[in-house]
N, C-alpha and C positions, 0 to 999 in steps of 0.2 A: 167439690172442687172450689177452692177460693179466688174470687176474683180480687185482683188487684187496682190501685183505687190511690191515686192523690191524697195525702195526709193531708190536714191544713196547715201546720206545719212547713210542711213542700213547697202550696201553694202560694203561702207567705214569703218566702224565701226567692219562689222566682217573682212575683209581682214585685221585693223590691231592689232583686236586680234589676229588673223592667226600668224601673222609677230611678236607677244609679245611671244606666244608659242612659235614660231621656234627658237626665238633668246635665251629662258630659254632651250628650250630640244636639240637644236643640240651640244650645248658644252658637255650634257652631256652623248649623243651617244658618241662623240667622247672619253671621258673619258669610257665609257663602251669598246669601242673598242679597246682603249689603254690597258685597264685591261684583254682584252681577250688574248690579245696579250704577254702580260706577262707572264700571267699563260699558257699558248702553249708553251713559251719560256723556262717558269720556269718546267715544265715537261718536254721538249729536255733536258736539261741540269740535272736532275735526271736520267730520262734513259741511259746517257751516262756516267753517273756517274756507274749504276749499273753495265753496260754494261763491264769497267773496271773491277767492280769485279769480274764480270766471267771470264775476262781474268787473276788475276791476281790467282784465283783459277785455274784454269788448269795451268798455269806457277810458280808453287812454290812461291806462294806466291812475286813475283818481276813484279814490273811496267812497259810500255810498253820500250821494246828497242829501236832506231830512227837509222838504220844501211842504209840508204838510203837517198839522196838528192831526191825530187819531188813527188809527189802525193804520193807514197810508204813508203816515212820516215814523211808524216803528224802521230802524235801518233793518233787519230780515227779514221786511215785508220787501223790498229791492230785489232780495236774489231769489223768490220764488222758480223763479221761472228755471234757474238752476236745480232748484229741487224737488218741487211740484211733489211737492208730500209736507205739508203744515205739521202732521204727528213730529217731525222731527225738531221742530222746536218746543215740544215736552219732556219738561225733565222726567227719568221715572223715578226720582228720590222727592220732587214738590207738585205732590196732585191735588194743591190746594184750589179749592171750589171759587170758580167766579162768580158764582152767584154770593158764595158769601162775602168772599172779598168786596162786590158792589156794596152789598148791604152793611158792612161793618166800615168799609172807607166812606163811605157818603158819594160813591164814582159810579154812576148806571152804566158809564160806557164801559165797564169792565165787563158787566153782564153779558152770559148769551143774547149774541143779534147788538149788542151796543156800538158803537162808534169804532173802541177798540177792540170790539170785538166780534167781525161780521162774520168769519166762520165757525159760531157759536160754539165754541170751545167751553166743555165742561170745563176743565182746569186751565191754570192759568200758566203763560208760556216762561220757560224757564232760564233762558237765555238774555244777559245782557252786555250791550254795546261800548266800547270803548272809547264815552264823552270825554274825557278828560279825569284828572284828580277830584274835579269839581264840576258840575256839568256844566257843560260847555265854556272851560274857562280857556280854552286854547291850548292843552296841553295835551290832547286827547286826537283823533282820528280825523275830527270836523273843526269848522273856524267859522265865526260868524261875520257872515256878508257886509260891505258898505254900498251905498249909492243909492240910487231914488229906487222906491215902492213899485213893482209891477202891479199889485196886489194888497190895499192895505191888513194888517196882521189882523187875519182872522174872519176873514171874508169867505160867506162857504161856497161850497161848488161840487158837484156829485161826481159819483167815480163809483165805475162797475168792477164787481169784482167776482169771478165764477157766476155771472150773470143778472147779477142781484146789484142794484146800483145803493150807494149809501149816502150820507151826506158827511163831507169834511170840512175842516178850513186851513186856508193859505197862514203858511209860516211866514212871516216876515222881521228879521230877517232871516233867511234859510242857512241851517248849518251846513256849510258846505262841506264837500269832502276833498279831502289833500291828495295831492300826488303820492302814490305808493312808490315812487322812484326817490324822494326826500326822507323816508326817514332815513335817519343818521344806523340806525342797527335795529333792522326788522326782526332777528331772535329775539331783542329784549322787549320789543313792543308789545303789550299785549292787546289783541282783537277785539275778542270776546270770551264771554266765562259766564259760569252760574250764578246767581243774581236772584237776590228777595224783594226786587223794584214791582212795585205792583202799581206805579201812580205815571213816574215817566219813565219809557224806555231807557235804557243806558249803564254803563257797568260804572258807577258813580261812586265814590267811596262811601256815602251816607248812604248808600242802598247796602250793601253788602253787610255791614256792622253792626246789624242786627240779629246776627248772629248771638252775639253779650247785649246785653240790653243795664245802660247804667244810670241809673235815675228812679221817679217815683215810677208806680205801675205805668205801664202802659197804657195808651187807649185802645179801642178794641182791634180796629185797622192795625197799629200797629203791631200787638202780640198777636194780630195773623199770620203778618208777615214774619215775622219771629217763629211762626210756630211751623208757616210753611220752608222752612230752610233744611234743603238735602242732609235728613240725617247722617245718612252714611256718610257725606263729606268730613263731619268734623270740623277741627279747623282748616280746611281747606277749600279751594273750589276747585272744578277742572278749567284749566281755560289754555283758549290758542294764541298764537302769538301770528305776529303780524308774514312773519316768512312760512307760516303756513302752518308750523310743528303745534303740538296738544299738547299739553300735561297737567297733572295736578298739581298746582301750586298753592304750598301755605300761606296763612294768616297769621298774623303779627294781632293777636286779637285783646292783647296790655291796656286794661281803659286808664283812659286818663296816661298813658305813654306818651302820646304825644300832642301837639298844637300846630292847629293851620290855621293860615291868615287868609280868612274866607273874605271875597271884596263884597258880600251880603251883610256878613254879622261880623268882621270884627275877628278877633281872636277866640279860638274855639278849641276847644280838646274833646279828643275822640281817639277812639282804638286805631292803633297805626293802620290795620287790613293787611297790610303787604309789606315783610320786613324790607323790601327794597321799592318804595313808591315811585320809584321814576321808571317804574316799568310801563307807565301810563305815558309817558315821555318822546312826543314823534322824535324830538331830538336828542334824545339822549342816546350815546353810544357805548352804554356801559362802564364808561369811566369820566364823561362831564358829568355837572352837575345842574344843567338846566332850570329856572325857576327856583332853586334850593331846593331838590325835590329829596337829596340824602341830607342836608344840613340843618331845614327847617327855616332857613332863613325868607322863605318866600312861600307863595302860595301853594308851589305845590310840595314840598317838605318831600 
């Protein structure tokens, strides 16, 4: 009796259908896993959107205050208490290493256990806040204080946090936060969104535009940052807007598109980030034009 028996022939033939399938269905794991990833990300960044509103409900209606340098004056360090789970301000598309970000920024407080970082976060938190076009230029969420020192700027003073007390220091002046009853059109506002800031809090347009990197190499810190940016986003990020809603919003990411009149340096060119920049704009209502934030004629372009 003859037994029957896989030719090689055979065996060639299905290992490279095998190899035909794997080469159609593994890209599109990878795009599933991408897309899980998003929508994990695009939920963080809704809950913390909400999360705000409850704080902005029990405080009369006004937006987080930042009266603190280091972990304490991060703004979603404010609504904890809304959400009492820290994992939700990691992205899962940038689980870039705080320890290396410390060692490659020249920043220890980014490190587990540092200043900005008391509950020693392996990776670094992926969320940032809505300062302005430019931080803290007034066009953003916060407004910087006038009148006499409670506290001269940068005076430390300890603050327990899950039991473990740290050391900070006094912002002066402290970014205050605006009445959520004044913006002119909270749809167009936006909150918060995904952010490659790894130095200061805030959703900052030089934080985000590292994304394109235009210039001689980098240094190391910064193609970290570069490198920890949510692949799956693309040119995009997810962010919420100030009436509560989430989405994924594009980037305008044209180097050398456009120019802003930074009150730092002068005239400067950089990738737009946001075909519509006045979406940073407490006041804008979708059709002023605040600052020149559509025309370029002012600081915020």
């Amino acid at each position: 009796m003859l037994k029957r028996a896989f030719t090689l022939i055979e065996l060639l033939v299905v290992i490279a259908i095998i190899a035909i399938l794997a080469a159609i269905l593994f890209p599109v794991f990878a795009q599933a896993k991408k897309a899980a990833k998003s929508t994990k990300d695009l939920s963080n960044v809704k809950q913390l959107a909400l999360a705000h509103h409850m704080y902005w409900n029990d405080n009369d209606d006004v937006t987080v205050t930042s009266w603190s340098y280091g972990f304490p004056g991060e703004f979603n360090y404010y609504i904890q208490p809304y959400l009492k789970n820290a994992d939700i301000l990691i992205s899962p598309g940038r689980l870039t290493s705080t320890t290396a970000l410390a060692s490659a920024c020249g920043n220890p407080n980014i490190a587990p256990g540092g200043l900005d970082n008391p509950f020693r976060e392996q990776t670094e938190w992926g969320y940032g806040y809505n300062t302005g076009n430019e931080w803290n230029d007034d066009t953003g969420l916060t407004t910087q204080t006038t009148g006499p020192a409670t506290q001269p700027d940068g005076t430390p003073y300890t603050i327990t946090v899950n039991g473990t007390s740290y050391t900070a220091a006094y912002r002066n002046p402290v970014l205050a936060g605006r009445s959520a009853t004044s913006f002119a059109s909270p749809a167009n506002l936006m909150l918060l969104g995904d952010t490659v800031d790894t130095v200061v809090a805030g959703l900052g347009r030089g934080d985000i535009h590292l994304l394109k990197f235009d210039g001689p190499t980098p240094d190391a810190c910064t193609a970290l940052r570069k490198q920890g940016w949510p692949e799956w986003a693309g040119d995009a990020i997810n962010a919420a807007y100030a009436d509560g809603h989430a989405k994924n919003t594009k980037l305008d990411t044209t180097i050398g598109s456009w120019t802003i009149r930074s009150p730092l340096n002068g005239l400067e060119t950089d990738p737009k980030v946001f075909a519509n920049p006045c979406i940073y704009m407490a006041a804008y209502d979708g059709g002023n034009n605040p600052g020149g934030c559509k025309s370029g004629d002012g600081i915020g372009n």
